[in-house]
C-alpha positions in Angstrom: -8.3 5.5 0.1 -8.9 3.2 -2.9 -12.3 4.2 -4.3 -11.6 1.6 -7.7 -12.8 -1.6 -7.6 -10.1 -2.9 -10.4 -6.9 -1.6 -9.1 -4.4 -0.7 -11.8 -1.1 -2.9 -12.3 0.6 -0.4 -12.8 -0.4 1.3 -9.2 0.8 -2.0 -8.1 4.1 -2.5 -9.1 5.0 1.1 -8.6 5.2 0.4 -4.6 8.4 -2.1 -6.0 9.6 -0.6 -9.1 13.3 -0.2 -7.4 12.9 -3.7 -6.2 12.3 -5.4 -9.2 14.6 -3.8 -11.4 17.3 -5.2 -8.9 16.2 -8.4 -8.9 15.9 -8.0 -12.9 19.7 -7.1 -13.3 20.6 -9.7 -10.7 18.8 -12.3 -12.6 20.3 -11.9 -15.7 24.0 -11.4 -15.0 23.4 -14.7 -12.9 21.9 -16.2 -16.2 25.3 -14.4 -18.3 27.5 -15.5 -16.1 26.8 -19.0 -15.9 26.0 -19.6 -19.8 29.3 -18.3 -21.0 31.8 -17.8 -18.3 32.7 -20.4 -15.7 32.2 -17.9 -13.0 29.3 -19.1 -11.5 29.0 -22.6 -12.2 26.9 -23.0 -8.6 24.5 -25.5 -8.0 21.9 -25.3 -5.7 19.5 -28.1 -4.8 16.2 -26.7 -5.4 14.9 -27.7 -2.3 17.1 -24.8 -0.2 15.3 -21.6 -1.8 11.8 -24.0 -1.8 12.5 -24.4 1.9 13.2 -20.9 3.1 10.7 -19.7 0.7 8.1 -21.7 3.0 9.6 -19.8 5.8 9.1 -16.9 4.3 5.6 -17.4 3.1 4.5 -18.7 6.7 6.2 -15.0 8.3 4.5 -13.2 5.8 1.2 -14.2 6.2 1.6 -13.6 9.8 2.8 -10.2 9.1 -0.5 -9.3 6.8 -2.9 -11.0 9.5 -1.2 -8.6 12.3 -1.3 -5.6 9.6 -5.5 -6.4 8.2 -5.9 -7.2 12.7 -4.7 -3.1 13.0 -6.6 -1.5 9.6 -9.7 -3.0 10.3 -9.3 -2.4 14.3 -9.1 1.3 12.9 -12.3 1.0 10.2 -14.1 -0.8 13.4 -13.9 1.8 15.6 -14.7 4.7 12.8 -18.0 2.8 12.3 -18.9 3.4 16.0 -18.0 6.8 15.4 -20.7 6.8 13.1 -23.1 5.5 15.0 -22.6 7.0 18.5 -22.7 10.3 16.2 -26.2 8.9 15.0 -27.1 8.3 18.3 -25.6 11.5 20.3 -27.9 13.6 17.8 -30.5 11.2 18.4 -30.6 12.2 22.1 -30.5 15.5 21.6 -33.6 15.9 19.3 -35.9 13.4 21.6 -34.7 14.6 25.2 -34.5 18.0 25.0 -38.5 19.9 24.9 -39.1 21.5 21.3 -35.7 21.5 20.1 -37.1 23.4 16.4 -39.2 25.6 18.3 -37.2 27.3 21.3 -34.5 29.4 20.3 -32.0 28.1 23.1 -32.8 24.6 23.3 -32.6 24.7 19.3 -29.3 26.9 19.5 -27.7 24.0 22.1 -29.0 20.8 20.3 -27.7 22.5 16.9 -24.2 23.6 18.8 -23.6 20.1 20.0 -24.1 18.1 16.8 -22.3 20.3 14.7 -19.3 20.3 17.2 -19.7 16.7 17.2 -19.2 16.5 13.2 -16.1 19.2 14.3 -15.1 16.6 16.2 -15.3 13.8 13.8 -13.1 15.8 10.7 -10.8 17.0 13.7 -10.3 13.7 14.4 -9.4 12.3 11.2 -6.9 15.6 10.3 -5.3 14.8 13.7 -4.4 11.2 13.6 -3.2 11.8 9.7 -1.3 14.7 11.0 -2.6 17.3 9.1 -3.9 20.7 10.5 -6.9 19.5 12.7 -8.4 23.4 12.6 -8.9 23.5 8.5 -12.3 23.9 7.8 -13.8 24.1 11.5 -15.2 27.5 10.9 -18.1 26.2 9.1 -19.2 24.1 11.8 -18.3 26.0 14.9 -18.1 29.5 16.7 -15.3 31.9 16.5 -15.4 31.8 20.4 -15.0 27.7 20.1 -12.2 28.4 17.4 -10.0 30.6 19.9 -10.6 28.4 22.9 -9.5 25.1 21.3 -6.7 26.3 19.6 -5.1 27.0 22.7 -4.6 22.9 23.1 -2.3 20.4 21.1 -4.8 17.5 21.4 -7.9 19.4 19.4 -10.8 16.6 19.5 -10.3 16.8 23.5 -10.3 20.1 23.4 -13.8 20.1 21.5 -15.2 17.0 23.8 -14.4 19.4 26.9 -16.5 22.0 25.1 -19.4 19.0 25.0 -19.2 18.2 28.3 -19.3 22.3 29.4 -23.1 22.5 26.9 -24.2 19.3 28.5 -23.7 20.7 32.3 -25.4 23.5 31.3 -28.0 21.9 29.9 -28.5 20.5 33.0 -28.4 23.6 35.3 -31.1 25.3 32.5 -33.4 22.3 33.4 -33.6 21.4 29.5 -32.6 17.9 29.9 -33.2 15.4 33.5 -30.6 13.6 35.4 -31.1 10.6 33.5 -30.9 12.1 30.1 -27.6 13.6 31.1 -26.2 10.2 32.6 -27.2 9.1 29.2 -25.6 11.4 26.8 -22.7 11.2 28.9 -22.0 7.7 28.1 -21.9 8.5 24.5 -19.4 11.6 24.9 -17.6 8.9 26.9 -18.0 6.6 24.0 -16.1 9.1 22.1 -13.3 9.5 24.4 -13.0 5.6 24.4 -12.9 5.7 20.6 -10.5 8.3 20.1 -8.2 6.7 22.7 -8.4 3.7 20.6 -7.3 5.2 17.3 -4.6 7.6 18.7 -3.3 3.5 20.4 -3.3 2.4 16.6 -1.3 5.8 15.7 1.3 5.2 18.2 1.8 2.0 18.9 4.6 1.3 16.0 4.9 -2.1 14.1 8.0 -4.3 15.4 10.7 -3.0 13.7 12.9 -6.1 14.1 10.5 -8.2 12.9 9.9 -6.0 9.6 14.0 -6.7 9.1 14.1 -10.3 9.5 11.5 -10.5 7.3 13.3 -8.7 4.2 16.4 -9.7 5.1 15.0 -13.5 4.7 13.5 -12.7 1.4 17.0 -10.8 0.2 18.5 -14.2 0.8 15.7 -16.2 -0.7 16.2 -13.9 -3.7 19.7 -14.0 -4.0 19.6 -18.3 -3.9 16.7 -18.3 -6.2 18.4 -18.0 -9.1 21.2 -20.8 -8.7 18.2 -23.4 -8.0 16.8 -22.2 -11.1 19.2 -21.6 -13.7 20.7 -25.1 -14.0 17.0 -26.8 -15.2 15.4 -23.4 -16.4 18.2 -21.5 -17.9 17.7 -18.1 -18.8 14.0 -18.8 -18.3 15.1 -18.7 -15.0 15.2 -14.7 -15.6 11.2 -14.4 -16.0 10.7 -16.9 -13.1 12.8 -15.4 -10.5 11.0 -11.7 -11.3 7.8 -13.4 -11.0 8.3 -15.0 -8.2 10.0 -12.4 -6.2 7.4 -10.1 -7.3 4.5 -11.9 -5.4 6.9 -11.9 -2.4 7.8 -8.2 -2.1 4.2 -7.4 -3.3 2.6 -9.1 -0.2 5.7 -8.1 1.8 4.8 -4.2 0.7 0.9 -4.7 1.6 1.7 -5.5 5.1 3.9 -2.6 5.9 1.1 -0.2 4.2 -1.7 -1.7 6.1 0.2 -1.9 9.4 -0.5 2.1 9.5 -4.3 2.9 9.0 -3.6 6.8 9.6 -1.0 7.8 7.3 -3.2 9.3 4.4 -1.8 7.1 2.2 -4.3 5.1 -0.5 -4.8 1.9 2.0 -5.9 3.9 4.5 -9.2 3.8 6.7 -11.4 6.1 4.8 -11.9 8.7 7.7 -12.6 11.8 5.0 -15.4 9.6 3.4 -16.6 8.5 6.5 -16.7 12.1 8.1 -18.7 13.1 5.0 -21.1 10.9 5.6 -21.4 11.8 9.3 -21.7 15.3 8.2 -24.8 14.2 5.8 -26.9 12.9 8.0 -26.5 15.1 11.1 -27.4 18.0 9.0 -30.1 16.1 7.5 -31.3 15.2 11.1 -31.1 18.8 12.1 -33.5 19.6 9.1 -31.1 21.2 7.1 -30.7 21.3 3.4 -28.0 19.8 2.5 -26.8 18.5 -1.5 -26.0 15.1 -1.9 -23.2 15.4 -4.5 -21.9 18.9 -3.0 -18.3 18.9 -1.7 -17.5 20.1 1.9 -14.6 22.3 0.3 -18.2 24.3 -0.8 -17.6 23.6 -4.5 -20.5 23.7 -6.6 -22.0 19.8 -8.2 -21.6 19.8 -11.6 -24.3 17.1 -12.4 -27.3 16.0 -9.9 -29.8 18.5 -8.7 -30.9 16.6 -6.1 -31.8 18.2 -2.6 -32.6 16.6 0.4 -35.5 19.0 2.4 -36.7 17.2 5.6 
């Protein structure tokens, strides 16, 4: 994701580089043309690329509003991730009896949360579709490791391993009826949430609509000089980049936003987000755990700072 607050230009009009260097060559050997050969002595009213610019503008913002509707559909439901993580760990530490004193009742409230942080960087690896396993070692058993990597669908995999712990829970007598029925509803919480993500993964943007829409602004590109030129001249070279700049700018923002899981920089933040789950569960477990320490294990290089609960 983008972690700057000023963006650099030059990030910006990398996404059109090929674009606008068209449009630049087109511009001027419209302006050559015209001011010393005959060839293209065409007029255009004005008001032809002003209309279908309109048009253009009016698809466009439609298009972003759709694309924004799906990336922040995608951040929504990664903040409930975050809080039915909260909450799930929550449970754990309140319903079950002594759960830092008893070695088993401490060994399953510690299992569950940490396979629920699993779950969370699982999760995010999965939907971007990088290897969902990396770096699950840390938080899970070997045993865990081997059984879920016998499935395609890995966070399912894990939640099915949730659901086993809480059954037994159950049977042990560590936790009531109630407080199962309750901690079910969040693993089912999950389920909800992940079904929602993997919808935004795989429900693909209309392509048709994606190719109206450029082919409309190739056209409105191509007119835009000839309802230039004649009052402009070959200012009408800086204008026309400008102006179809902004267009294939926004144009280029929609189709990146239309696709929340593609780790690519306008993406939901799911690493940072996962980081952050990771925090405070271990802090909630009473673990130490560094603030400015990397989960690749790498050492901080400038705050000391522990967090001891």
């Amino acid at each position: 994701m983008l972690l700057k607050d000023n963006i650099p230009v030059k990030y910006m009009f990398d996404k059109i580089k090929v674009e606008v260097m068209f449009v630049t060559l087109y511009a001027v050997l419209i302006a050559i043309l015209y001011n010393n050969f005959h060839i293209t002595r065409i007029s255009i009213p004005i008001a032809v690329p002003t209309i279908l610019g309109t048009v253009i503008s009016l698809l466009l913002a439609f298009k972003s509003n759709q694309a924004y509707d799906r990336w922040w559909e995608a951040r929504t439901i990664w903040g409930a991730i975050v809080n039915d993580t909260r909450t799930l760990t929550r449970q754990l530490l309140t319903f079950v009896d002594d759960p830092y004193g008893a070695d088993n009742e401490k060994a399953f409230c510690e299992r569950m949360a940490k396979r629920q942080i699993a779950w969370c960087h699982a999760l995010s690896r999965h939907l971007r579709g990088h290897d969902p396993l990396e770096g699950l070692e840390k938080l899970i058993s070997q045993e865990d490791i081997e059984f879920i990597s016998r499935y395609n669908n890995i966070p399912l995999a894990l939640q099915e391993l949730q659901g086993v712990d809480l059954r037994n829970a159950f049977k042990l007598g560590w936790i009531n009826e109630f407080q199962q029925v309750q901690i079910d509803n969040t693993l089912t919480s999950f389920s909800n949430e992940m079904g929602g993500c993997e919808r935004i993964k795989n429900t693909v943007f209309p392509v048709t609509y994606s190719v109206y829409i450029r082919f409309a602004l190739f056209l409105f590109i191509l007119l835009l000089p000839f309802g230039l030129i004649e009052f402009f001249g070959v200012v009408e070279v800086p204008l026309v980049i400008a102006i179809a700049s902004s267009f294939l700018l926004i144009e280029k923002m929609a189709v990146h936003l239309q696709d929340p899981f593609e780790n690519k920089p306008t993406d939901t933040p799911t690493t940072a987000i996962c980081d952050t789950i990771e925090r405070d569960i271990k802090q909630m477990l009473k673990e130490n755990y560094r603030q400015d320490e990397k989960l690749s294990g790498a050492p901080a290089q400038k705050s000391k700072m522990y967090y001891v609960l």
